[in-house]
C-alpha positions, 0 to 999 in steps of 0.5 A: 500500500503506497501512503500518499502524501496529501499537504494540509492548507485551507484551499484544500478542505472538502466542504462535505467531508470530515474536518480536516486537522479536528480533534479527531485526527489528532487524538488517532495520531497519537493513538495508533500510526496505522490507523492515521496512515490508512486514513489520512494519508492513503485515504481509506474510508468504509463503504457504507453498509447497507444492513447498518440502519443505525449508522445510515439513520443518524446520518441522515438526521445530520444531514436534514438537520443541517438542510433545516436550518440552512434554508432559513439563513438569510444567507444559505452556505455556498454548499446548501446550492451546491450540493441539492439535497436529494442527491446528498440523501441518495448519496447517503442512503442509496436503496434504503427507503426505510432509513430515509423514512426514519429520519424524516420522521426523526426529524419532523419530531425534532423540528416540532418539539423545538418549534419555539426556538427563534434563534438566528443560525450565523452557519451551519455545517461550517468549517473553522480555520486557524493557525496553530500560532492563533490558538496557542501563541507560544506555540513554536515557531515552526509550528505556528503555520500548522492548522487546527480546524474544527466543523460545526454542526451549527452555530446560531445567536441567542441573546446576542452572544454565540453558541455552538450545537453538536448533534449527538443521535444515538439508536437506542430503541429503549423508551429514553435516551442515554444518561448524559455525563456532563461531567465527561463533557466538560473536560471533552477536548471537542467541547473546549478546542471549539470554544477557542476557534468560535472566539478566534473567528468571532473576535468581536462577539460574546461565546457563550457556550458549547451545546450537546442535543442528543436525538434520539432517532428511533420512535419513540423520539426523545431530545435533550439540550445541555449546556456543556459547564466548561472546566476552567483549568482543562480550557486553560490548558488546551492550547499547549495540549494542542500543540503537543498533539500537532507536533507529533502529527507532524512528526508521524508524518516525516516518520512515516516518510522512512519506515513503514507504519506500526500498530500502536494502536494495541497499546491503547485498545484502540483496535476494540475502541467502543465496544467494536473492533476498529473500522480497519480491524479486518485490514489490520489483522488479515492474515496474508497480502491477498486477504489484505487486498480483498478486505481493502478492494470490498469493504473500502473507497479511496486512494 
């Protein structure tokens, strides 16, 4: 497998893909070199699979979430036209009207249920970019040119001051959606990195705060609103956290222009992270280079 080298800038964002150097690729840099390698710098993603109907339902309620509110900006995003929405639909859930009949159903519950909201949405599906030299100034020189992103759900105005939402759909089939652990949360390295970037690409605006809604996308429907109590000391801390994560990003990727990629990953149970096996576990632990291939060639897209 021949490891691609993809330089990171801002022109070359996809404006419908995964936030281009967010928390999540950071942490998978220093949790398993494999796992990063396959990902970023070949390019592999699972292809969707039709009989996972929790997976395709919550990505669908991301996506009319998202077409929701960004027909009622008075100014729609650029992608809002660009990319209709029954072909992003199509795209997302192709032969499986079931799935697309659940999440407009979750949907139409959810616009309902927060039919009193009047908050003005500012963006919605948005990619925030910044230096790492904006985030953490004393960051070093080599690194201040490094970028740090992150994509928003939606970011809207309330009382003036603005909030970030995350949606978080869960499959439960139960009566009620999961406890939530704030807790947990206030101390989440999304919650606190997305406060900075809304406060350095808003400078002259009040942030007010970081907000989880939790769907969930079976009936009966639930949704829950919580206002993430961010801790102090963790928010002061993040910056510097940041940097050290970036660095060895940095790092991996020079590493990884000598010598072949390790399966670190063990060391920290990534390969069995959430109670599943990692999403390259079939690739990783094939057996032989045509099983290898197989695995890639059928249960992957990219490079």
């Amino acid at each position: 497998m021949k490891l691609l080298d993809k330089s990171i800038s801002p022109k070359s964002i996809d404006p419908g893909g995964a936030s281009l150097r967010g928390t999540s690729r950071l942490s998978i840099a220093a949790e398993c070199e494999l796992k990063w390698a396959l990902r970023y710098r070949l390019g592999l993603r699972a292809r969707p699979k039709s009989h996972d109907l929790d997976k395709t339902v919550g990505s669908l309620v991301h996506l009319l979430l998202c077409y929701h509110y960004a027909e009622r900006m008075l100014e729609p995003p650029a992608w809002f036209f660009e990319r209709p929405l029954d072909r992003e639909i199509n795209r997302v859930a192709t032969g499986q009207p079931q799935a697309i009949a659940t999440a407009q159903e979750c949907v139409d519950a959810y616009r309902r249920f927060y039919a009193s909201e009047s908050d003005r949405s500012v963006a919605v599906e948005h990619e925030i970019v910044v230096t790492l030299g904006e985030l953490d100034p004393a960051c070093p020189a080599a690194l201040r040119d490094e970028i740090v992103t992150g994509r928003f759900d939606r970011i809207y105005e309330h009382g003036g001051a603005l909030i970030a939402d995350d949606y978080k759909t869960q499959a439960s089939k139960g009566a009620r959606l999961y406890a939530f652990d704030a807790q947990r949360w206030s101390v989440n390295r999304q919650a606190l990195l997305y406060l900075y970037l809304l406060r350095i690409a808003f400078p002259a605006r009040e942030v007010a705060g970081f907000v989880i809604r939790q769907i969930k996308q079976y009936p009966p429907f639930d949704f829950k609103r919580h206002v993430i109590p961010i801790d102090t000391q963790a928010y002061v801390a993040l910056p510097a956290i940041v940097t050290a994560a970036v660095r060895r990003e940095v790092e991996l990727a020079r590493e990884l222009e000598r010598r072949k990629p390790r399966r670190t990953g063990i060391m920290v149970d990534a390969c069995h992270a959430y109670n599943r096996h990692c999403e390259f576990y079939d690739l990783c632990y094939a057996e032989s280079a045509e099983e290898r291939d197989r695995v890639q060639r059928n249960d992957f897209e990219g490079a």
